[in-house]
Biopython code that builds the backbone (N, CA, C, O; Angstrom):
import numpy as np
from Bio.PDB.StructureBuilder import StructureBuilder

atoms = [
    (1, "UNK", "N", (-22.601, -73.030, -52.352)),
    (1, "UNK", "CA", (-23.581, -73.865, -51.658)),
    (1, "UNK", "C", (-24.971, -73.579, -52.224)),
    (1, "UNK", "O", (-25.336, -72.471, -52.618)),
    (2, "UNK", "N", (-25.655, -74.611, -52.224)),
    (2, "UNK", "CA", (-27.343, -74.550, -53.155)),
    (2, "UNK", "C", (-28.290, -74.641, -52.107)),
    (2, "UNK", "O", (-28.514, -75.500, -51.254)),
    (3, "UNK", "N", (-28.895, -73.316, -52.438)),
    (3, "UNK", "CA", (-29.714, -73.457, -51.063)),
    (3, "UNK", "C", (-31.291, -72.415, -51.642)),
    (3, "UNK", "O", (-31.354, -71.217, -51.916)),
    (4, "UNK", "N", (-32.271, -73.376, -51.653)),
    (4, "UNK", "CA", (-33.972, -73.219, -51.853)),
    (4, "UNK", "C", (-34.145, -72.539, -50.792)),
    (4, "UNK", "O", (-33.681, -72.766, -49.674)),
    (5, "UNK", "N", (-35.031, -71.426, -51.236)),
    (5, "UNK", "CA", (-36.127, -70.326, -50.192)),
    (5, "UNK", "C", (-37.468, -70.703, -50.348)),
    (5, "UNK", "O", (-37.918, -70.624, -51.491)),
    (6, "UNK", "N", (-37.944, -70.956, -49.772)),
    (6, "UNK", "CA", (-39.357, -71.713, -49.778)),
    (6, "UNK", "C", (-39.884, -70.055, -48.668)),
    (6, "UNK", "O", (-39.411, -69.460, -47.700)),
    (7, "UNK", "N", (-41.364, -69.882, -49.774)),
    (7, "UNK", "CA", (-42.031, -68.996, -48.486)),
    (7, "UNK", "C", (-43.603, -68.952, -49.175)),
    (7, "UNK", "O", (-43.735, -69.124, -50.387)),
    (8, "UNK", "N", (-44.883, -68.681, -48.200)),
    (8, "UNK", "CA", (-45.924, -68.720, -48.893)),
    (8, "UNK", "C", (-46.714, -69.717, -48.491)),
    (8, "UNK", "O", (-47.710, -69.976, -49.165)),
    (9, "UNK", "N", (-46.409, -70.477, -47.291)),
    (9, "UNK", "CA", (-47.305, -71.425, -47.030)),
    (9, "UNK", "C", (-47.804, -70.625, -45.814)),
    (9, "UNK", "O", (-47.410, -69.528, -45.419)),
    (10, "UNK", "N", (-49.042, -71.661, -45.162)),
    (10, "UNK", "CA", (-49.868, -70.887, -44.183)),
    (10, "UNK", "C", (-51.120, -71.657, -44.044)),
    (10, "UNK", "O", (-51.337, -72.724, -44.619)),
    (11, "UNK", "N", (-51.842, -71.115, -43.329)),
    (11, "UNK", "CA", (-53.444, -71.727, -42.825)),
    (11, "UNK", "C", (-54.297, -71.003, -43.861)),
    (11, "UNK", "O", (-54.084, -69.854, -44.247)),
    (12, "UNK", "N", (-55.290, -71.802, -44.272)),
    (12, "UNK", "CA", (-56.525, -70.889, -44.986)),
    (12, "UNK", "C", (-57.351, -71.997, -45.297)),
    (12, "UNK", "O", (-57.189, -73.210, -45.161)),
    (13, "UNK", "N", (-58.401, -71.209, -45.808)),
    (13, "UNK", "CA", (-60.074, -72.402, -45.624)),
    (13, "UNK", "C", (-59.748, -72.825, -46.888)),
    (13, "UNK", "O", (-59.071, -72.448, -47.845)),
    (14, "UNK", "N", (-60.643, -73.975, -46.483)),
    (14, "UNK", "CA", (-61.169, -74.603, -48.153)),
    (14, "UNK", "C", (-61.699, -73.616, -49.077)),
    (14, "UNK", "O", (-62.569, -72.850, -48.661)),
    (15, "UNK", "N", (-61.292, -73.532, -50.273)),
    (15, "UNK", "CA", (-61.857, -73.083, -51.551)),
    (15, "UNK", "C", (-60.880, -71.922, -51.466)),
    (15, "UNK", "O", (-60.781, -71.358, -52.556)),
    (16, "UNK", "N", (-60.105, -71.374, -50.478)),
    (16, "UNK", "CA", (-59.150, -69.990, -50.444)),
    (16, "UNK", "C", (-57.683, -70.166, -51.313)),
    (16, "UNK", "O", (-57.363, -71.300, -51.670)),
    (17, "UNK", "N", (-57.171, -69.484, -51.502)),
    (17, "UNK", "CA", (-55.814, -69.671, -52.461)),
    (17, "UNK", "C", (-54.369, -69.061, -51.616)),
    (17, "UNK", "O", (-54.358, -67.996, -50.998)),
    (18, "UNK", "N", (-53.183, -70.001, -51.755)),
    (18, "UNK", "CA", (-52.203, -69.217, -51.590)),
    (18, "UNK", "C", (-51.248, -69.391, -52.567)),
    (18, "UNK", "O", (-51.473, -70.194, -53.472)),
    (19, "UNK", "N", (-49.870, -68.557, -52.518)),
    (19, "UNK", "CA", (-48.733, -69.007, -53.610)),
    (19, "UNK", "C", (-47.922, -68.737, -52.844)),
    (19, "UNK", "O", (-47.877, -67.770, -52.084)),
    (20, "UNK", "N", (-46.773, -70.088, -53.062)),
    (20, "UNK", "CA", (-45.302, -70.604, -52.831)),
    (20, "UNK", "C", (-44.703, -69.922, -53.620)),
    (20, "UNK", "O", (-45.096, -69.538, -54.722)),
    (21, "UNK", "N", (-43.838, -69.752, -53.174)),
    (21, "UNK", "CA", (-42.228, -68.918, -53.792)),
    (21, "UNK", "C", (-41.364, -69.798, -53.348)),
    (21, "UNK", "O", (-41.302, -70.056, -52.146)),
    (22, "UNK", "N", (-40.446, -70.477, -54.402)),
    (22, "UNK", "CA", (-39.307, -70.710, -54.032)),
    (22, "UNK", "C", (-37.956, -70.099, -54.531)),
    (22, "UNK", "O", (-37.892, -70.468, -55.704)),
    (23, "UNK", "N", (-37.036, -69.483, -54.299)),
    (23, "UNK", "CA", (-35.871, -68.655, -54.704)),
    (23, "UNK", "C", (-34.568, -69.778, -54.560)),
    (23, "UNK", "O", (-34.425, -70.263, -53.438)),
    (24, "UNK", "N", (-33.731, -70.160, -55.505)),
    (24, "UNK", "CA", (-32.671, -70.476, -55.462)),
    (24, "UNK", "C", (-31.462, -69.681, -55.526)),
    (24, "UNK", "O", (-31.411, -68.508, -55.897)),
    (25, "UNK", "N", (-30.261, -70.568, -55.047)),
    (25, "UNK", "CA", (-28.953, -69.522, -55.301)),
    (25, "UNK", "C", (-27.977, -70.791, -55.164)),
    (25, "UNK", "O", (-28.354, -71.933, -54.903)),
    (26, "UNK", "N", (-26.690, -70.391, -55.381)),
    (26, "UNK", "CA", (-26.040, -71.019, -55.947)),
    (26, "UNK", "C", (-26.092, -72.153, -56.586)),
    (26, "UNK", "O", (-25.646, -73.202, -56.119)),
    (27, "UNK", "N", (-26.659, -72.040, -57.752)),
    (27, "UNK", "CA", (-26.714, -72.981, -58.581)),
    (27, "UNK", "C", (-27.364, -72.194, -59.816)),
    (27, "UNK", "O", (-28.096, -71.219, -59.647)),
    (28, "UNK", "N", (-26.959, -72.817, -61.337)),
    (28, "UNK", "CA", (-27.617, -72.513, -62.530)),
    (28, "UNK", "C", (-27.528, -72.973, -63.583)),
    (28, "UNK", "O", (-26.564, -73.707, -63.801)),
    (29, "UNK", "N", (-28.513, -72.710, -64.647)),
    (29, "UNK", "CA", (-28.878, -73.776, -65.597)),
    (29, "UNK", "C", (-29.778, -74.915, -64.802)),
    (29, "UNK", "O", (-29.359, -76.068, -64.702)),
    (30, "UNK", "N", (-31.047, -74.503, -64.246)),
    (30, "UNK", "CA", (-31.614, -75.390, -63.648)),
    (30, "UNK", "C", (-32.418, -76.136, -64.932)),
    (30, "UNK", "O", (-32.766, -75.381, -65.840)),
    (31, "UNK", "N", (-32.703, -77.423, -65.050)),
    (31, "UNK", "CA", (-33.845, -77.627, -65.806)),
    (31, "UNK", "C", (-34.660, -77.431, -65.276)),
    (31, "UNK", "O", (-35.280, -76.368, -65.328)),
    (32, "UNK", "N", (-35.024, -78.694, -64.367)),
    (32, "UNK", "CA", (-36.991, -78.314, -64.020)),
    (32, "UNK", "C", (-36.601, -78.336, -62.298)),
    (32, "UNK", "O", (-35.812, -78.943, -61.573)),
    (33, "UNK", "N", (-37.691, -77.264, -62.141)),
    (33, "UNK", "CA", (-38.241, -76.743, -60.983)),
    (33, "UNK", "C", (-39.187, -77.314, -60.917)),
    (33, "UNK", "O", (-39.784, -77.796, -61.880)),
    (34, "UNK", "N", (-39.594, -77.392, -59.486)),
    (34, "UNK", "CA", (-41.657, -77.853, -59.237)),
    (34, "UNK", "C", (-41.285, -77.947, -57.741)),
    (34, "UNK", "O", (-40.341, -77.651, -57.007)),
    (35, "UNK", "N", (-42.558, -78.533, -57.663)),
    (35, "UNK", "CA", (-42.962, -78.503, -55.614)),
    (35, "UNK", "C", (-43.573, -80.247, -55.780)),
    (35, "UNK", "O", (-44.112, -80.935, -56.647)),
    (36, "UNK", "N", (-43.215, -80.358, -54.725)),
    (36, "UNK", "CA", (-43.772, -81.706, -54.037)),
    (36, "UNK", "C", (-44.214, -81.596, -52.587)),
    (36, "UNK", "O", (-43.736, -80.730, -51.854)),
    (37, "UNK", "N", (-45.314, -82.651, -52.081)),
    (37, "UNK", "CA", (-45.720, -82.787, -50.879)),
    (37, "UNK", "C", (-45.675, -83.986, -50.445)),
    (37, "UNK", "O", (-45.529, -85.057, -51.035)),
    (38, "UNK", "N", (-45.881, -83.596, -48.828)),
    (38, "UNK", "CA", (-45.764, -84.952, -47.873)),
    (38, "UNK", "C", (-47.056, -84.774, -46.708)),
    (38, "UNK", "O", (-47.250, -83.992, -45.778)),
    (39, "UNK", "N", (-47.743, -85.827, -47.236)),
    (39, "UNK", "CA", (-49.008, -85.399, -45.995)),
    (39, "UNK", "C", (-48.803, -86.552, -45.183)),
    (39, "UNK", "O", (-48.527, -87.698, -45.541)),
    (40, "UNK", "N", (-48.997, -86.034, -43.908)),
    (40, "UNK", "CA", (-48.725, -86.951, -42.692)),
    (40, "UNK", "C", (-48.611, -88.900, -42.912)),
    (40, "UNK", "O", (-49.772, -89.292, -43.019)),
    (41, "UNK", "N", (-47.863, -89.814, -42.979)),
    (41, "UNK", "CA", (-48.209, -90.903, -42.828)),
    (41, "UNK", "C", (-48.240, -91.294, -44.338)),
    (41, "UNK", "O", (-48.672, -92.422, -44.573)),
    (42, "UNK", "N", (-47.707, -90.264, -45.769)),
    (42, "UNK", "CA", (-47.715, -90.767, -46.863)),
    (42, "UNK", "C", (-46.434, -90.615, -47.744)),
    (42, "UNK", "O", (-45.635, -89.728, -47.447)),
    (43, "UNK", "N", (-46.244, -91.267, -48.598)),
    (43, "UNK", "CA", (-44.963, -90.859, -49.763)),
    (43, "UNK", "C", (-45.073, -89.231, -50.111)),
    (43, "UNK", "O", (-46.093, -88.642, -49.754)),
    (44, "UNK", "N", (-44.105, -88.569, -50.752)),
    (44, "UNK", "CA", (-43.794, -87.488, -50.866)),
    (44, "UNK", "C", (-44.337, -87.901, -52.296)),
    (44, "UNK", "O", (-44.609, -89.022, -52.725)),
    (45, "UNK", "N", (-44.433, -86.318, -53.073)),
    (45, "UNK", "CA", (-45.902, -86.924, -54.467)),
    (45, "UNK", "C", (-45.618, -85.505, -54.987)),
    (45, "UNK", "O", (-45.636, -84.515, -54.256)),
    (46, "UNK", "N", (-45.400, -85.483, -56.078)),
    (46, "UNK", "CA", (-44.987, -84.784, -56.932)),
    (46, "UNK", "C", (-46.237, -83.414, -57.029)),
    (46, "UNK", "O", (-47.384, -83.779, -56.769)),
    (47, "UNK", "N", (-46.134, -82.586, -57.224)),
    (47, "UNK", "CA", (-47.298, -81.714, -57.361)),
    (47, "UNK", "C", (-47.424, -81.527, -58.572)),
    (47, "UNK", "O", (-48.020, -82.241, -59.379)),
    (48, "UNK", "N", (-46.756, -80.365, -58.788)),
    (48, "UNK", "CA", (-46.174, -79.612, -60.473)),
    (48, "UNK", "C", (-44.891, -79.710, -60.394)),
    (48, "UNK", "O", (-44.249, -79.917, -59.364)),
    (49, "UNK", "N", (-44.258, -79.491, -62.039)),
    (49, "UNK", "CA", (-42.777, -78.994, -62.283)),
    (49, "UNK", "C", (-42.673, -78.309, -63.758)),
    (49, "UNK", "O", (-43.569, -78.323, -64.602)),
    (50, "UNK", "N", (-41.789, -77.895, -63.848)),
    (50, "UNK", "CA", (-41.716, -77.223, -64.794)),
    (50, "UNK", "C", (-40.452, -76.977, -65.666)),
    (50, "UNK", "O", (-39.405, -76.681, -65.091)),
    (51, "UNK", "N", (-40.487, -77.071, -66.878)),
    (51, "UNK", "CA", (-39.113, -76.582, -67.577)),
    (51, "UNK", "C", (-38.571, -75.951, -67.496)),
    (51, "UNK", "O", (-39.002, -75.284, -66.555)),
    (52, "UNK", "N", (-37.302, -75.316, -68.028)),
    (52, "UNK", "CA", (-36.204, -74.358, -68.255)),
    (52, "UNK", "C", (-37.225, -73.474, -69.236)),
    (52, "UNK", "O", (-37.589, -72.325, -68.988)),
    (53, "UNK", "N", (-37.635, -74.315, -70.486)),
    (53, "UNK", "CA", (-38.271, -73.806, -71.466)),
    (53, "UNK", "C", (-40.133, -73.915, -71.190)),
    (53, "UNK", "O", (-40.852, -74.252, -72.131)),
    (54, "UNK", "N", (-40.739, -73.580, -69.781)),
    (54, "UNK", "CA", (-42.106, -73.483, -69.686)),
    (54, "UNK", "C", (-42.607, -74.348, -69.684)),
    (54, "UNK", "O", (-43.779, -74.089, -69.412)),
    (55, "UNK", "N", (-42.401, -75.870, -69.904)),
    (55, "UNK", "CA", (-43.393, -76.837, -69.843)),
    (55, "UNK", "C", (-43.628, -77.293, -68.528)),
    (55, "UNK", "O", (-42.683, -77.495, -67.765)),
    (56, "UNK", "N", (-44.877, -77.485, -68.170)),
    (56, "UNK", "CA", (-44.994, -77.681, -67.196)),
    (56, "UNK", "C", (-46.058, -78.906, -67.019)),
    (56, "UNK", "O", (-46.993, -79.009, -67.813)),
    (57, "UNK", "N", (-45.895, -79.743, -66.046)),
    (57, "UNK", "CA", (-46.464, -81.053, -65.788)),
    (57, "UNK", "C", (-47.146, -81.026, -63.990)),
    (57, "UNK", "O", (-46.600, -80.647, -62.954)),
    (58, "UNK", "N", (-48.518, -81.597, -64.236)),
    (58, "UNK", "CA", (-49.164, -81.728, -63.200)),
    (58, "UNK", "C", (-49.636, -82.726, -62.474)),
    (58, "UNK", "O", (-50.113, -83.599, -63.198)),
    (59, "UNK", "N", (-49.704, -82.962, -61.341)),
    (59, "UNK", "CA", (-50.317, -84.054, -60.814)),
    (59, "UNK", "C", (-51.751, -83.951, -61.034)),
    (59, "UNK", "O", (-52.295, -82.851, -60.935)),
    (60, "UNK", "N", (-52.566, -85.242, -61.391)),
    (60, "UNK", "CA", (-53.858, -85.053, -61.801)),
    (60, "UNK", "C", (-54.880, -84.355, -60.827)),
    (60, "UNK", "O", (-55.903, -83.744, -61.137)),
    (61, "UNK", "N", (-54.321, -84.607, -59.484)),
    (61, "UNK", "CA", (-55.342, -83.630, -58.089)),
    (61, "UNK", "C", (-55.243, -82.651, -58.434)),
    (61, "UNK", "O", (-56.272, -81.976, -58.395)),
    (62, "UNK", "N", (-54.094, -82.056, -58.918)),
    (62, "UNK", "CA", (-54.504, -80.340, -59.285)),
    (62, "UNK", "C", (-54.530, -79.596, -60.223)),
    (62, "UNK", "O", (-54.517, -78.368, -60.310)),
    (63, "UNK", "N", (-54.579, -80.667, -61.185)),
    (63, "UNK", "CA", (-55.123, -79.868, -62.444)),
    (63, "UNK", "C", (-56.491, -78.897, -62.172)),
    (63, "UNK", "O", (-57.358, -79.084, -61.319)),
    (64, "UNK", "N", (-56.420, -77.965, -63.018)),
    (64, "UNK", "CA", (-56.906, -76.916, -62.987)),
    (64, "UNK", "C", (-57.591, -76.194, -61.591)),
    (64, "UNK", "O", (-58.655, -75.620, -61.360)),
    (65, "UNK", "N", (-56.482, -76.519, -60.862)),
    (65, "UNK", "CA", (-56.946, -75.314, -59.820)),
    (65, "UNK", "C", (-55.289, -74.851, -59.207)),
    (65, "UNK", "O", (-55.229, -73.693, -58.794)),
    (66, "UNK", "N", (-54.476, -75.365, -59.161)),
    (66, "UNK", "CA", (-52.922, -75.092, -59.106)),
    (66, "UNK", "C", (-52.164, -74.977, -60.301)),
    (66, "UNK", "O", (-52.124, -75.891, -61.125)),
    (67, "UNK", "N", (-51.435, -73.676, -60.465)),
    (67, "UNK", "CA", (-50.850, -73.264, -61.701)),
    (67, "UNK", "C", (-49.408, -72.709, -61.354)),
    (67, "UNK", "O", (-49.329, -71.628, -60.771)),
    (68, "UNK", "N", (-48.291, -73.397, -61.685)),
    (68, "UNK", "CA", (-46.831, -73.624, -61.687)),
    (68, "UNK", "C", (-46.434, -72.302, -62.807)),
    (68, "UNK", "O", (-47.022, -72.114, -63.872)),
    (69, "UNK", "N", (-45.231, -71.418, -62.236)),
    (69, "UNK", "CA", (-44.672, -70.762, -63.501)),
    (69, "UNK", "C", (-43.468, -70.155, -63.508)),
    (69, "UNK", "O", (-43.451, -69.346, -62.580)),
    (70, "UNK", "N", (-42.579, -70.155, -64.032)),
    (70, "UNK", "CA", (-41.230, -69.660, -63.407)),
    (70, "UNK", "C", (-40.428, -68.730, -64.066)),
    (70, "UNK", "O", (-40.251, -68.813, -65.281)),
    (71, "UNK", "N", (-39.777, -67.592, -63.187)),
    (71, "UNK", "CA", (-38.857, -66.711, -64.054)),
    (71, "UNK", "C", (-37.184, -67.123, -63.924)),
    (71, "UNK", "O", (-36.655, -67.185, -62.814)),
    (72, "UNK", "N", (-36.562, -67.346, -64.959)),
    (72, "UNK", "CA", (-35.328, -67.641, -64.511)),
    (72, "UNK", "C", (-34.408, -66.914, -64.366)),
    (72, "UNK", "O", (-33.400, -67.180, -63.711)),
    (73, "UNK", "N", (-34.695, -65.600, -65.130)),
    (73, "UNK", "CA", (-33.794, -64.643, -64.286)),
    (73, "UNK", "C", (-33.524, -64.480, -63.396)),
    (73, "UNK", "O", (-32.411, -63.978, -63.233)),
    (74, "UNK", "N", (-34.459, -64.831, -62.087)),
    (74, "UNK", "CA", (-34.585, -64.641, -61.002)),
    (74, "UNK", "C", (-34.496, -66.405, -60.183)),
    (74, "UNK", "O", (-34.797, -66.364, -58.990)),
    (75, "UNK", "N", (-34.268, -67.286, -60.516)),
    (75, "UNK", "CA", (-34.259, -68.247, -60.340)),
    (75, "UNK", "C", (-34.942, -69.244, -59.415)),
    (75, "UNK", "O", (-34.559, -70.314, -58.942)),
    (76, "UNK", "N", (-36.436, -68.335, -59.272)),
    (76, "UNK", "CA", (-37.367, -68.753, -58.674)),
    (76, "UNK", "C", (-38.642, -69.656, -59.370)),
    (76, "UNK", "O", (-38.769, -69.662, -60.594)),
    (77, "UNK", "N", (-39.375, -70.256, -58.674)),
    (77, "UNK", "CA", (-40.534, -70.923, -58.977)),
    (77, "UNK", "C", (-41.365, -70.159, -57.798)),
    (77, "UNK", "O", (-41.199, -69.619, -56.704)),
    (78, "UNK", "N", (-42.535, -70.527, -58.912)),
    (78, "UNK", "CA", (-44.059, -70.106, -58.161)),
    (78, "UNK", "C", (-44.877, -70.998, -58.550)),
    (78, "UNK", "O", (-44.811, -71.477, -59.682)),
    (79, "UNK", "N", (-45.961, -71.429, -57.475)),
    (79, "UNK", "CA", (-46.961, -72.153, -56.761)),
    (79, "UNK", "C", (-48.418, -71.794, -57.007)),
    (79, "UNK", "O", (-49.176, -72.609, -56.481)),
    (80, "UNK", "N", (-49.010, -70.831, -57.643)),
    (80, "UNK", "CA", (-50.144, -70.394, -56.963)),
    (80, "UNK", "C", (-51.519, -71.233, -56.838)),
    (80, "UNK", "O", (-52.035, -71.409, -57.941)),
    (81, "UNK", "N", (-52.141, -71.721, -55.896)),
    (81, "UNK", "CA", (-52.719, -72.621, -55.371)),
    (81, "UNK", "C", (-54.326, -72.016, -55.069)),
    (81, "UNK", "O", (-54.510, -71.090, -54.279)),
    (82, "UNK", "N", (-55.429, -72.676, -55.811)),
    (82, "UNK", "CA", (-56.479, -72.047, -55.928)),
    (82, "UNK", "C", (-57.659, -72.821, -55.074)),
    (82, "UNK", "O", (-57.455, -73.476, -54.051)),
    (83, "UNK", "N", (-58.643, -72.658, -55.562)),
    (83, "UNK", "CA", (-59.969, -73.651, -54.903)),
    (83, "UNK", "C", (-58.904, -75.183, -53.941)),
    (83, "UNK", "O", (-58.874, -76.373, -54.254)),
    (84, "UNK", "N", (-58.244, -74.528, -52.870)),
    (84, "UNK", "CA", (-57.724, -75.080, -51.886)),
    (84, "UNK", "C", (-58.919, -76.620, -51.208)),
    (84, "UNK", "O", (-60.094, -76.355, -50.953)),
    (85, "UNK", "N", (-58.582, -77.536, -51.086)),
    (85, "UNK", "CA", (-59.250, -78.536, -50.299)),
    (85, "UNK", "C", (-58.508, -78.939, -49.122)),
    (85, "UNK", "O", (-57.279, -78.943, -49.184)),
    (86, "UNK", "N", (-59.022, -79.234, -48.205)),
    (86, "UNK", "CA", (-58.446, -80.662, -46.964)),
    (86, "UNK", "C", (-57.194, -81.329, -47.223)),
    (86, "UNK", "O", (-56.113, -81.307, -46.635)),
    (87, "UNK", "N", (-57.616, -81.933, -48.261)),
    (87, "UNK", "CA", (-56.825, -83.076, -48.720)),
    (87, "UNK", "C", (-54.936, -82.040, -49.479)),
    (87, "UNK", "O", (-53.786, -82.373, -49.768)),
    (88, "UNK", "N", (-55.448, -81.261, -49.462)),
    (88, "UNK", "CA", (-54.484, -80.499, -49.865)),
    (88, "UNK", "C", (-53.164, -80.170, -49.085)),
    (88, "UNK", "O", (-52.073, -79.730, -49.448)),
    (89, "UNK", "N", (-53.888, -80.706, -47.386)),
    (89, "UNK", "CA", (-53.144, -80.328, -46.495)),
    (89, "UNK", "C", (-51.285, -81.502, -46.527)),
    (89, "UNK", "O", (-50.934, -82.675, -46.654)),
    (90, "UNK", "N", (-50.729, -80.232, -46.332)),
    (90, "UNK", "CA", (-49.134, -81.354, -46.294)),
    (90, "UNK", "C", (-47.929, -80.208, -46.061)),
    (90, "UNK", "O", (-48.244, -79.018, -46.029)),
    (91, "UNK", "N", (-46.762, -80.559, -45.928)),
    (91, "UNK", "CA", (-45.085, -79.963, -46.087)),
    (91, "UNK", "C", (-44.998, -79.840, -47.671)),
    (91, "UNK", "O", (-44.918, -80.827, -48.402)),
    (92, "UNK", "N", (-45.022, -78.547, -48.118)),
    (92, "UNK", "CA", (-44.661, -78.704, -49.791)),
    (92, "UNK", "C", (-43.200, -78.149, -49.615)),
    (92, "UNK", "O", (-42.806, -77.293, -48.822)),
    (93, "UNK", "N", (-42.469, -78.892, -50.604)),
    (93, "UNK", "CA", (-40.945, -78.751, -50.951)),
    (93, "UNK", "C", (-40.661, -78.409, -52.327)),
    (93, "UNK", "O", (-41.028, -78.879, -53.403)),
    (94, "UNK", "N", (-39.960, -77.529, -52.014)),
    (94, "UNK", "CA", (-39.189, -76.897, -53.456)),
    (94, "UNK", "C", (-38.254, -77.895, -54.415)),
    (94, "UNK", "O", (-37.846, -78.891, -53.816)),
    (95, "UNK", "N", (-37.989, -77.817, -55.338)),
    (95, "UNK", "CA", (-37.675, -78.936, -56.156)),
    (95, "UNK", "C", (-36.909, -78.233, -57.342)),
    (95, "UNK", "O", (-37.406, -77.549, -58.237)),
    (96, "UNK", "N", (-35.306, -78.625, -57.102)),
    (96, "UNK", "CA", (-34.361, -78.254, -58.552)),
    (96, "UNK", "C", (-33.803, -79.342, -58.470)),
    (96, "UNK", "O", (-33.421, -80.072, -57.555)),
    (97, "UNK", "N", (-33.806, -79.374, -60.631)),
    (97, "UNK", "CA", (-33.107, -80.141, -60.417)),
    (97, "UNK", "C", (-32.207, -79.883, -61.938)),
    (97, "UNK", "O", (-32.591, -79.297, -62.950)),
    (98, "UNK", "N", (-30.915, -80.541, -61.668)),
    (98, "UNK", "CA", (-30.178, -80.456, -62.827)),
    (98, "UNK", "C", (-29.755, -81.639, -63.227)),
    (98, "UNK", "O", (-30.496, -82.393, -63.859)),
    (99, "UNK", "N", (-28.297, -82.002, -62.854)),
    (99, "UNK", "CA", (-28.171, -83.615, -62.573)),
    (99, "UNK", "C", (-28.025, -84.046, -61.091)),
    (99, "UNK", "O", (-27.597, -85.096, -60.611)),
    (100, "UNK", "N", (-28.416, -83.136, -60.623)),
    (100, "UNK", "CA", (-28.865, -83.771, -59.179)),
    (100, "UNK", "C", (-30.208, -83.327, -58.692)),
    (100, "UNK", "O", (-30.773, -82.415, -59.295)),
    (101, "UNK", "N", (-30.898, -84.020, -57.412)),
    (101, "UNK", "CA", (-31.909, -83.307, -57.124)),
    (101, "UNK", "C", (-31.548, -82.182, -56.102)),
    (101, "UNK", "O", (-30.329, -82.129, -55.936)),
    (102, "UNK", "N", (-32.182, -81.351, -55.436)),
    (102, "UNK", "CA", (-31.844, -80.255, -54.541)),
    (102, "UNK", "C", (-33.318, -79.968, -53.807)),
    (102, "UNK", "O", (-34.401, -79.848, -54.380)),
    (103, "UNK", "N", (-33.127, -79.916, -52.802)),
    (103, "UNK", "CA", (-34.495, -79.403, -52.423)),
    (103, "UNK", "C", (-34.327, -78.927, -50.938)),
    (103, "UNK", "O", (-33.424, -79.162, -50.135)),
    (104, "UNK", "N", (-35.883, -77.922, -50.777)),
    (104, "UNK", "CA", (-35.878, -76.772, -49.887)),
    (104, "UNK", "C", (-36.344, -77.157, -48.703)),
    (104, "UNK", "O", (-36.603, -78.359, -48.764)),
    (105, "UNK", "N", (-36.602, -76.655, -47.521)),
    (105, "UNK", "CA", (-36.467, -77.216, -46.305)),
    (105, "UNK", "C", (-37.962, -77.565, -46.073)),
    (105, "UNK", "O", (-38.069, -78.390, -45.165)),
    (106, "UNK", "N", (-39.172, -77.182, -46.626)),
    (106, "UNK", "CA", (-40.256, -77.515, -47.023)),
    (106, "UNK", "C", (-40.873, -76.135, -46.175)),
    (106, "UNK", "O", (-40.202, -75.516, -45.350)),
    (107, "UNK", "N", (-42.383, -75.769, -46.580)),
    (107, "UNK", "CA", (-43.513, -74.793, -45.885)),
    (107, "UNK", "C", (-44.970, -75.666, -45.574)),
    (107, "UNK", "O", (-45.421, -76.511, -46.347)),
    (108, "UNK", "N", (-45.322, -75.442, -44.840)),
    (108, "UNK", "CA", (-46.223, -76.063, -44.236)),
    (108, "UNK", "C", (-48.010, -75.227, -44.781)),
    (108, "UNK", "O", (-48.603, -74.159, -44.630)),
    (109, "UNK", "N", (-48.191, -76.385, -45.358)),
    (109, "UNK", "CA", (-50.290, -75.679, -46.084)),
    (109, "UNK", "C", (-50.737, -76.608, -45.514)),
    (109, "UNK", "O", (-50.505, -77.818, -45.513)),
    (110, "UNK", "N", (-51.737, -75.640, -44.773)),
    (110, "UNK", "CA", (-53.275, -76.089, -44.166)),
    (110, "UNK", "C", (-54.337, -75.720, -44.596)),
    (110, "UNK", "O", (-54.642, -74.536, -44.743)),
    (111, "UNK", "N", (-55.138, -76.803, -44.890)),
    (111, "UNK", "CA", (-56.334, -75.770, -45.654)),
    (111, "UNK", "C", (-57.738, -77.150, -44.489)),
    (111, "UNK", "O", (-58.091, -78.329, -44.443)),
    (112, "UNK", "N", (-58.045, -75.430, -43.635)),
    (112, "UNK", "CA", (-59.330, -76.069, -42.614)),
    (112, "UNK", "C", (-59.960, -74.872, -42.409)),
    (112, "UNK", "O", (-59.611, -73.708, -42.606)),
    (113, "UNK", "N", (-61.057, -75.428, -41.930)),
    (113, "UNK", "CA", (-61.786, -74.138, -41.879)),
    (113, "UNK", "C", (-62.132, -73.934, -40.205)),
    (113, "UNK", "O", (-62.744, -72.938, -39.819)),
]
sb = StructureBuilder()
sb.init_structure("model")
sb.init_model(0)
sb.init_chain("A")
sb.init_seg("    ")
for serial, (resi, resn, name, xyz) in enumerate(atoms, 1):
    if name == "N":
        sb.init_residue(resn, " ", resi, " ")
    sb.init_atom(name, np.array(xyz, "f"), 0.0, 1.0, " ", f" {name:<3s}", serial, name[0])
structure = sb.get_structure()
């Protein structure tokens, strides 16, 4: 059974930083990992993701202040989330995928002051 650990979300002010962890298990040979969000009343929206082999792709809101990176030994992804805004606020979900998608039960970021 394939089952995402999502942990690392939380409350914090604008401009503060946190990082998502997501841990998988049963499953391997993932290609790409990444996180997606859902803010109240909108489509779910890709954040980052990332390769098997490091490449990694961003949504243009968070370029350069959210940085995606993953070890696969360990078959986790990481999040770490910087100069935090408002707008930032949403359910972020963990994201594998191989030839299917898979995803984690989501963590909840607030960023208010």
């Amino acid at each position: 059974q394939v089952q995402l650990v999502e942990s690392g979300g939380g409350l914090v002010q604008p401009g503060g930083s946190l990082r998502l962890s997501c841990a998988a298990s049963g499953i391997f040979n993932i290609h790409t990992m990444g996180w997606y969000r859902q803010a109240p009343g909108k489509q779910r929206e890709l954040v980052a993701a990332i390769t098997s082999v490091g490449n990694p792709n961003y949504a243009d809101s968070v370029k350069g202040r959210f940085t995606i990176s993953r070890d696969n030994a360990k078959n986790t992804v990481y999040l770490q989330m910087n100069s935090l805004k408002p707008e930032d606020t949403a359910v972020y979900y963990c994201n594998a995928r191989r030839t299917v998608d898979f995803w984690g039960q989501g963590t909840q970021v607030t960023v208010s002051s």
